[in-house]
C-alpha positions as CSV (number, residue, x, y, z in Angstrom):
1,X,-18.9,-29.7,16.4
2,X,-18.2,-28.8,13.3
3,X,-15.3,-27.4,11.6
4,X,-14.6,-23.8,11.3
5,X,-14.9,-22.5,7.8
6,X,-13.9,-18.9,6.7
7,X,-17.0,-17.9,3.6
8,X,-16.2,-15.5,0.9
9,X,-18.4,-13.2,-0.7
10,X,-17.9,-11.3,-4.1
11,X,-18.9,-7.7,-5.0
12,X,-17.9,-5.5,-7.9
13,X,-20.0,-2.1,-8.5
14,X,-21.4,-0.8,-5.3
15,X,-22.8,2.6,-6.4
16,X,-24.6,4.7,-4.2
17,X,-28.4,3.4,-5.3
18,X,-28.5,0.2,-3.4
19,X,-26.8,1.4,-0.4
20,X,-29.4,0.1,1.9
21,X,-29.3,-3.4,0.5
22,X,-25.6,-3.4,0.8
23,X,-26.4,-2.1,4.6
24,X,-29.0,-5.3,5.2
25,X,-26.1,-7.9,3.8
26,X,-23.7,-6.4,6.1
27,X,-25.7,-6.3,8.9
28,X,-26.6,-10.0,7.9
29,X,-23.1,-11.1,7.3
30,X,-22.2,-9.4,10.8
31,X,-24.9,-10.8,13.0
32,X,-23.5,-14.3,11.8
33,X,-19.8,-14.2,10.8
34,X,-16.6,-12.6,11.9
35,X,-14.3,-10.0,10.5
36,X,-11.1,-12.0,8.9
37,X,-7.7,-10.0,8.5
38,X,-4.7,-11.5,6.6
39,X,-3.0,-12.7,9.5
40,X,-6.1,-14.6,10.6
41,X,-6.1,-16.2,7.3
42,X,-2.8,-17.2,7.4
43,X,-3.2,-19.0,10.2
44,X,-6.2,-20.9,9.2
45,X,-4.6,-22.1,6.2
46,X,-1.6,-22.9,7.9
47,X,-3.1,-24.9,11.0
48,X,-7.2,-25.0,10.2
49,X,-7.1,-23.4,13.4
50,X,-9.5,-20.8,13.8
51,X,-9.5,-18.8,17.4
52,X,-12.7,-16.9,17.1
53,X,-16.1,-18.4,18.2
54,X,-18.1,-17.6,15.2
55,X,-16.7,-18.7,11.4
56,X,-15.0,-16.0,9.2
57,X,-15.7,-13.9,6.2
58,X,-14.3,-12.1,3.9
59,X,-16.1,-9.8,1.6
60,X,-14.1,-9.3,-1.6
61,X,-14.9,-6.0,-3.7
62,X,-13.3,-6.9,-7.0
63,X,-11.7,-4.3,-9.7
64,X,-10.9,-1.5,-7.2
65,X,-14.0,1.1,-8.0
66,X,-14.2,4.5,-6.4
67,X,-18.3,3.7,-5.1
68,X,-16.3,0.5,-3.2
69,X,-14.5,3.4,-1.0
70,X,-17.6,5.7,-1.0
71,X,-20.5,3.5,-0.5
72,X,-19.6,-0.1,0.6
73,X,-16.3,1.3,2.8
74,X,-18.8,2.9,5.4
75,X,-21.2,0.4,5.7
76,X,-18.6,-2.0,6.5
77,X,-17.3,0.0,9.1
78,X,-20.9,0.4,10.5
79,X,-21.1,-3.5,10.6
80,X,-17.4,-4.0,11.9
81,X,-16.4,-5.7,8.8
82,X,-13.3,-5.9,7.2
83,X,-13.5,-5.5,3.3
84,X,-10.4,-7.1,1.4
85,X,-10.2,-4.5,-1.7
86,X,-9.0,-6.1,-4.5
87,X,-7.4,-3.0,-6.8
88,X,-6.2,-3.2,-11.0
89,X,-3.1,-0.7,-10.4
90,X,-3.7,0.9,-14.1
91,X,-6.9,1.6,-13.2
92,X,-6.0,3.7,-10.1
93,X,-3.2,5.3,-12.3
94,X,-5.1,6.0,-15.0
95,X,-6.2,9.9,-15.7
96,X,-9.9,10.2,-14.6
97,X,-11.0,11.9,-18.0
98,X,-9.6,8.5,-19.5
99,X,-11.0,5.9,-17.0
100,X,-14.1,5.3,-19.2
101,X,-12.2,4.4,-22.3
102,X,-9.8,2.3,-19.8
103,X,-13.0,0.5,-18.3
104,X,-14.6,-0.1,-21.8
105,X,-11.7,-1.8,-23.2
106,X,-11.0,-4.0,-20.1
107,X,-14.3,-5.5,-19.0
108,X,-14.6,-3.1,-16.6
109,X,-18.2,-2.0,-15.8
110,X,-19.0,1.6,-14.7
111,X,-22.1,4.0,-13.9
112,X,-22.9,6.7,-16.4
113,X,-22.7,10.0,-14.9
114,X,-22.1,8.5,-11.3
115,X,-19.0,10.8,-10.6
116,X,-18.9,14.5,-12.4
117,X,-15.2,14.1,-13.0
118,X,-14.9,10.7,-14.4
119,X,-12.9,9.1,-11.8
120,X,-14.5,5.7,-11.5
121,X,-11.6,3.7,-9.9
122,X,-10.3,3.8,-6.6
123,X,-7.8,6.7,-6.4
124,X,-4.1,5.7,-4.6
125,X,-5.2,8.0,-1.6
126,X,-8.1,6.3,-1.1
127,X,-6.2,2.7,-1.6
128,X,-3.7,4.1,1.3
129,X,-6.6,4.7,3.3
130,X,-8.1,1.6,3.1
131,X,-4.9,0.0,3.4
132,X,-5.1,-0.9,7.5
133,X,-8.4,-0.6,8.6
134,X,-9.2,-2.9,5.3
135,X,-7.1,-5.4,3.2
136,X,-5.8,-3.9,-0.1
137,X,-4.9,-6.7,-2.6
138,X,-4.6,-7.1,-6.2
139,X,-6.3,-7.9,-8.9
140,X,-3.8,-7.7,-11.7
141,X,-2.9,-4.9,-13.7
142,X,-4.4,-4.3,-16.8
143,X,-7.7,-6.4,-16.2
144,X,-7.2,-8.0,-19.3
145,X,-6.9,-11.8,-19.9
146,X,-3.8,-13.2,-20.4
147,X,-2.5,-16.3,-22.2
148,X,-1.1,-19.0,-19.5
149,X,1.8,-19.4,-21.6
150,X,2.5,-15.8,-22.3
151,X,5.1,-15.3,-20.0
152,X,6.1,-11.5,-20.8
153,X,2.4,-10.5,-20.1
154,X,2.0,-12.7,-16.8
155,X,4.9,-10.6,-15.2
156,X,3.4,-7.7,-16.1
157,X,-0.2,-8.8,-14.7
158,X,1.0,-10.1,-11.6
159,X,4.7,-9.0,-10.8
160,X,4.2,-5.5,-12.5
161,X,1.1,-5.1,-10.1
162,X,2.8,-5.6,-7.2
163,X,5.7,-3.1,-8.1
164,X,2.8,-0.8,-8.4
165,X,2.1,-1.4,-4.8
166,X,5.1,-1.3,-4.0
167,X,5.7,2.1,-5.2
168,X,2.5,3.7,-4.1
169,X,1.9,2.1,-0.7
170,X,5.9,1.6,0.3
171,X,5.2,-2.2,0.9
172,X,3.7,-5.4,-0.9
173,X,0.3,-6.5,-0.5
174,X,0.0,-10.2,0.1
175,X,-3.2,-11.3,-1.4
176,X,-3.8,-12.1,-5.2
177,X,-7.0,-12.6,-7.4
178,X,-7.2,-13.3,-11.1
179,X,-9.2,-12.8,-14.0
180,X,-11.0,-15.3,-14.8
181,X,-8.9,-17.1,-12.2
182,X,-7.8,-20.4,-12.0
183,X,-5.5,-22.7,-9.0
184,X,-2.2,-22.1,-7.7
185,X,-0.6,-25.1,-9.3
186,X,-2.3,-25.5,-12.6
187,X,0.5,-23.7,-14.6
188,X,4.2,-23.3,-13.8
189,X,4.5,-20.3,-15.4
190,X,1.6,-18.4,-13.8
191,X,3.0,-20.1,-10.7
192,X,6.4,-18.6,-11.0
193,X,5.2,-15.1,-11.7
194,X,2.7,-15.1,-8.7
195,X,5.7,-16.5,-6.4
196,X,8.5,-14.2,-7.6
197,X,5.5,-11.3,-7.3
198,X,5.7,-12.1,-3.3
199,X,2.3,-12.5,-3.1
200,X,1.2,-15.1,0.3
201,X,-2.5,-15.5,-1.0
202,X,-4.3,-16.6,-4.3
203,X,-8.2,-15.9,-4.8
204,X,-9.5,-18.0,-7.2
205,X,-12.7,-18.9,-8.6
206,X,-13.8,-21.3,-5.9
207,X,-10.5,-21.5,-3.8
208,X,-8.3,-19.2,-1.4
209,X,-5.3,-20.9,-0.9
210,X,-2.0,-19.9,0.8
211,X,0.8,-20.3,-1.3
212,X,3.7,-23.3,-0.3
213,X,6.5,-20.8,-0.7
214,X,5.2,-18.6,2.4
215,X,4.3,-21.0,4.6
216,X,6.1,-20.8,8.0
């Protein structure tokens, strides 16, 4: 037999056009995988146990978009899915009239005339609905790139973002995902910030990995 193995998949935009190709993958993803919450991950890193018959997945919505909550949110719930929402916190705080300069200046793609009132990010009332049924995480800040040695702009990326959280949801969230991300363990001082941040889980570019610090 072989070993259980928990899959990731990566989405950013999910606007309302290609909702019924989103609702195929889903459907796909759910015939063949199960949901994964934090606590299941935990474990699995933990032990590589995995209690459920079928291997996990995670789909991972990156940059906290408001078509995420709107288009991809419902389909997962059709499918019985559990979406882990990575969120940038400035984004969600931003003013929707200036989202679009926000997103032009931060590698952040949007849809022209998708929304009449601007707001293309995820909105903190829709983050604190998600937050429960769905995984809220973050995914930095700003959304900019930072220099590994910077260490004045990695607390803001990583710790500042979870003070954010902290604020708006009245708790930490426990997973983490860079830009442009690299290991847990590559650099002290990004490692530092994303352990005094709190955060349990680092999303990487070809990794998840729990971090040493929260192990129990």
């Amino acid at each position: 037999m072989s070993a259980p193995t928990i899959r990731v998949v990566n989405y950013h935009l999910t606007p309302a056009r290609n909702a019924a190709t989103y609702d195929r993958e889903f459907a796909a993803l759910a015939a063949r995988y199960a949901p994964v919450r934090e606590d299941d991950l935990a474990e699995y890193l933990s032990t590589g146990r995995w209690p459920i018959g079928r291997d996990g997945i995670i789909p991972v919505f990156y940059n906290g978009y408001r078509n995420n909550y709107d288009v991809a949110r419902p389909l997962l719930e059709r499918h019985g899915l559990v979406g882990w929402f990575m969120a940038v916190t400035a984004y969600s705080s931003c003013p929707a009239k200036e989202q679009e300069a926000f997103a032009a200046t931060r590698t952040l793609t949007t849809v022209p005339g998708e929304y009449a009132d601007g707001r293309s990010a995820l909105s903190w009332d829709e983050l604190r609905a998600l937050d429960g049924p769905h995984v809220v995480a973050s995914h930095t800040r700003n959304h900019t790139k930072v220099e590994l040695d910077d260490a004045a702009r990695l607390k803001d990326e990583i710790v500042g973002s979870q003070e954010d959280f902290r604020r708006e949801l009245g708790h930490p969230v426990r997973a983490f995902a860079w830009l442009f991300g690299g290991r847990y363990g590559e650099n002290p001082e990004a490692d530092r910030a994303v352990e005094r941040a709190g955060y349990e889980f680092l999303f990487s570019n070809f990794h998840v990995q729990r971090l040493p610090s929260t192990a129990r």
